[in-house]
N, C-alpha and C positions, 0 to 999 in steps of 0.2 A: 414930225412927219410920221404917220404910221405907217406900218410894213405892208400895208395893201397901197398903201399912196406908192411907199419905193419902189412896189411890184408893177404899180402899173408904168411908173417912171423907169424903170428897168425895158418893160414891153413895147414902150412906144422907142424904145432903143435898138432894137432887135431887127434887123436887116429883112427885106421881105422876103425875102430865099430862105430863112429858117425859119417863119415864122411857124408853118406846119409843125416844126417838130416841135416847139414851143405847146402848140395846140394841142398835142397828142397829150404828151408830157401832164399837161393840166387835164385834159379828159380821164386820165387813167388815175390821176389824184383826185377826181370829185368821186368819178366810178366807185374807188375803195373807201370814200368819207364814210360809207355809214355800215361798213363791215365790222364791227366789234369783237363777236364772239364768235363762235363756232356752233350752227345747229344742234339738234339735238342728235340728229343720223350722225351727223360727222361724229360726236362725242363717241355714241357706241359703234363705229367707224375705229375709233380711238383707242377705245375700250379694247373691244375683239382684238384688234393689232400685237396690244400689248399685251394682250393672254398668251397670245399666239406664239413672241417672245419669249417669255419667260417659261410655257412650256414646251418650245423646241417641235412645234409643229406648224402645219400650214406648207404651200406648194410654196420653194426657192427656183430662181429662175438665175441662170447663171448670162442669160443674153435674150435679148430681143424677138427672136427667132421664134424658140420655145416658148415664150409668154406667149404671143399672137397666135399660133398653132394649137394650145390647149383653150383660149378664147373663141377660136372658130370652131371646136367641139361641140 
């Protein structure tokens, strides 16, 4: 038996009351099937960050408040 046979034998097990969260469950695992890498923004995203790091600059925010307040400037 293969593991898509057990899955669907597992699913035709599954109580009607959960099956939703079953369904989410698999929508949010095809959703990310074909997410691999990281753009090219995200990388220099990535990049900048860890400049930013290593020379001890860039705005630190010590709570939620502050971040959102300098954001609506």
């Amino acid at each position: 038996m293969s593991d898509k046979e057990r899955a669907i034998l597992l699913l035709d097990a599954v109580p009607e009351v959960k099956i939703e969260c079953v369904i989410a469950y698999m929508q949010g695992i095809i959703a990310g099937a074909g997410v691999k890498e990281p753009n090219v923004d995200t990388l220099v995203a990535f990049s900048e960050g860890d400049k930013m790091l290593e020379e001890g600059t860039g705005q630190r925010y010590t709570d939620t408040k502050a971040l959102f307040a300098d954001l609506e400037d």
